[in-house]
N, C-alpha and C positions, 0 to 999 in steps of 0.2 A: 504494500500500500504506500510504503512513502517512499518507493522508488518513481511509482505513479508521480503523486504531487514532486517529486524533484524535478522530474523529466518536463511533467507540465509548466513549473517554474523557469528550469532554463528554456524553454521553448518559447514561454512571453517574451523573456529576458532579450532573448538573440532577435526575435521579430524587430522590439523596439529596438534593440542596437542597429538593426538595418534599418529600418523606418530613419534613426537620427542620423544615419551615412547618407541615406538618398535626399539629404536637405537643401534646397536651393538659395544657398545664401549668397547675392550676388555681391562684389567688393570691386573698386572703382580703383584700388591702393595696386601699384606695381609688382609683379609677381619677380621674386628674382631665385634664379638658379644656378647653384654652384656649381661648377665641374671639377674634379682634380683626375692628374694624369701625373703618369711617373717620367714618361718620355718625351724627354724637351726637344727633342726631333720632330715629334709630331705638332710644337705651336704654332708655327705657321700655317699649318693647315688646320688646325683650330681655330686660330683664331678668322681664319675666312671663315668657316665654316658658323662661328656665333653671328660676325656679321651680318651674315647669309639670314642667318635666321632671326636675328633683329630686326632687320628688315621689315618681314614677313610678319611680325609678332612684338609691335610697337611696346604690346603691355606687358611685357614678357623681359 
């Protein structure tokens, strides 16, 4: 029996956990992303490469 009620409990529990992930909160603030790389050979083509997608992705 109170394997029942556990099982029921984590099953609200997760619903709402996904219900509060799928939440549309929209935000107007600049999204910023880090990169790290170990290989300083590949900066110049990284760094084209963020350009490239700067570009493309103003708020980004």
């Amino acid at each position: 029996m109170k394997m029942k009620t556990f099982l029921k409990c984590a099953s609200v529990c997760a619903f709402a956990s996904f219900l509060v992930a799928c939440g549309n909160a929209s935000s107007s603030d600049k999204v910023e992303i880090e990169y790290f790389s170990q290989k300083p050979e590949m900066q110049a083509t990284l760094q084209e490469m963020i350009e490239d997608f700067e570009k493309e992705n103003p708020t980004i």
